[in-house]
N, C-alpha and C positions, 0 to 999 in steps of 0.2 A: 564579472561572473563568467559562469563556460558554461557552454551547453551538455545533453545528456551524456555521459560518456557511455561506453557499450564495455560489459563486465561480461566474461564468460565463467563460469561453475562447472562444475566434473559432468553437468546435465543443462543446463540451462543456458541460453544467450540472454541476457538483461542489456536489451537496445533503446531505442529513443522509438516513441513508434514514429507509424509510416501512415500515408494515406492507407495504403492497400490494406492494413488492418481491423480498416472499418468495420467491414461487416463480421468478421469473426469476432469483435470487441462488441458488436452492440448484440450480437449470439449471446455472450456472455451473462452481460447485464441483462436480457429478456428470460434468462432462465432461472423461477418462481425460487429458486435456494437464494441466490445469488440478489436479489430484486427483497427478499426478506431480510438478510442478514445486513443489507444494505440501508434500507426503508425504500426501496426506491420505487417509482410508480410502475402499474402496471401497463400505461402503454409507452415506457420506455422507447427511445426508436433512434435510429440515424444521427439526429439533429444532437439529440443530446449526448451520445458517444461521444463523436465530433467534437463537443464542447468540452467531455473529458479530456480526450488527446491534448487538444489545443491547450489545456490549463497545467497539464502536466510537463507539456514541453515549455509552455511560458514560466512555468516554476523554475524548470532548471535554467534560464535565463538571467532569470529576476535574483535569485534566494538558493542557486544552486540544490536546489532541493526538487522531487518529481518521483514519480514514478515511473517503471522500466515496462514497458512493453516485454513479456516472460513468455522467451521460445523454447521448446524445446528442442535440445543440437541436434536430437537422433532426425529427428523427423520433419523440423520447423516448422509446427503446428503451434499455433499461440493458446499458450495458456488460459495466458491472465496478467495480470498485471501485479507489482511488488514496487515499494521504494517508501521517500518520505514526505512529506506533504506539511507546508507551513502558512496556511492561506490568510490572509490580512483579517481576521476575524475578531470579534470582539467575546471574550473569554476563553478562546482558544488554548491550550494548555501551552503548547508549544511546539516543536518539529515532532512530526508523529509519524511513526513508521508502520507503513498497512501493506494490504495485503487483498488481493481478487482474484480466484481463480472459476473456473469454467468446473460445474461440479463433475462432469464426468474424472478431472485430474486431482480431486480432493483424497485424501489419503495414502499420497505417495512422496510425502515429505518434500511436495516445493517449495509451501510456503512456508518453510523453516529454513531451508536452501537458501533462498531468493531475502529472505528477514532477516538473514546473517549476515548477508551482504549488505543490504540497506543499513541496516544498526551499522555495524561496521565504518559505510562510508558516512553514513552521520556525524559521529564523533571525529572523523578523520577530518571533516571537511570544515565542521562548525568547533573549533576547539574554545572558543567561548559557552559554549552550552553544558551545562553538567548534569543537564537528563535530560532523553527523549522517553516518548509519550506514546503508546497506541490507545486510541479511542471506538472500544467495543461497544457494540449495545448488550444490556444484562444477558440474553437470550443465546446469543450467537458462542456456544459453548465451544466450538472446535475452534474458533478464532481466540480464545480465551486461552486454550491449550497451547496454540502456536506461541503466542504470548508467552508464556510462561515459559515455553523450553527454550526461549532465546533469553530469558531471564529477569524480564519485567517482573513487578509484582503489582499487585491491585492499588490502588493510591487514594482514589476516589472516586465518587460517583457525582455529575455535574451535566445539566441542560447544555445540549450543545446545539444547533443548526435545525430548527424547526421546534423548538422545546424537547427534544427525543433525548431521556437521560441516558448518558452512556457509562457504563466503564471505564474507567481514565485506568491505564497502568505504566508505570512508570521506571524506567532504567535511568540510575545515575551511573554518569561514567567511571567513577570506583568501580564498582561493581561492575561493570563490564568489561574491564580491563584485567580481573583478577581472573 
């Protein structure tokens, strides 16, 4: 396997994160959009960021799969985070392509940016897989949007990681290729 590669976009650096991203990554996750559309708790903090990075880098390790630490070129302010995510889970759909940004950067087309890529290097990398998966919760409607303009379609709806029923949607590589 290889580790995170670093993709740059006409806007974006998609790197492997860094320590130094700490505290802007755990800004992210504390902020009440981001912690809803997530389910995540509200005292959020340090330890548990931390343990995001660590699993995103150990993914792209392991399973050549993770997420990108999402800068932006102009200014290299971190975003948020984009890529794909395939965790040893039991009903797991399969390699699922997500998406975190910081709501202040919400409506400026990264995470369709950043999901192009991801999708992208999915099928480039896993050519045994003939669909990837994002995993929404019913609620989270702008995630649901990004979804669709990269071309997923709704698939089903299935208890995932706490009982929280999500969204499952689903891209076959046909169809992403056309």
């Amino acid at each position: 396997m290889s580790g995170c590669p670093t993709i740059e976009t006409e806007r974006l650096l998609m790197r492997p994160f860094r320590e130094s991203d700490l505290a802007a990554y755990t800004a992210i996750l504390q902020t009440p959009e981001v912690r809803a559309s997530l389910h995540l708790p509200d005292d959020i903090g340090e330890e548990r960021a931390f343990e995001h990075m660590e699993m995103w880098l150990g993914q792209w390790q392991l399973r050549n799969t993770g997420q990108w630490a999402i800068e932006e070129k102009d200014t290299g302010t971190l975003l948020g985070r984009c890529g794909s995510h395939w965790p040893l889970r039991e009903n797991w759909p399969g390699i699922e392509i997500g998406w975190t940004f910081h709501p202040d950067h919400w409506g400026n087309g990264y995470a369709t940016e950043a999901g192009a890529v991801a999708r992208d290097h999915a099928f480039e990398t896993h050519p045994d897989h003939d669909a990837i998966y994002s995993c929404i919760l019913p609620e989270n409607s702008r995630s649901q949007a990004v979804a669709h303009r990269l071309g997923f379609t709704r698939w089903e709806e299935r208890a995932l990681g706490g009982g929280l029923v999500h969204m499952i949607w689903r891209l076959q590589r046909q169809r992403a290729e056309t």
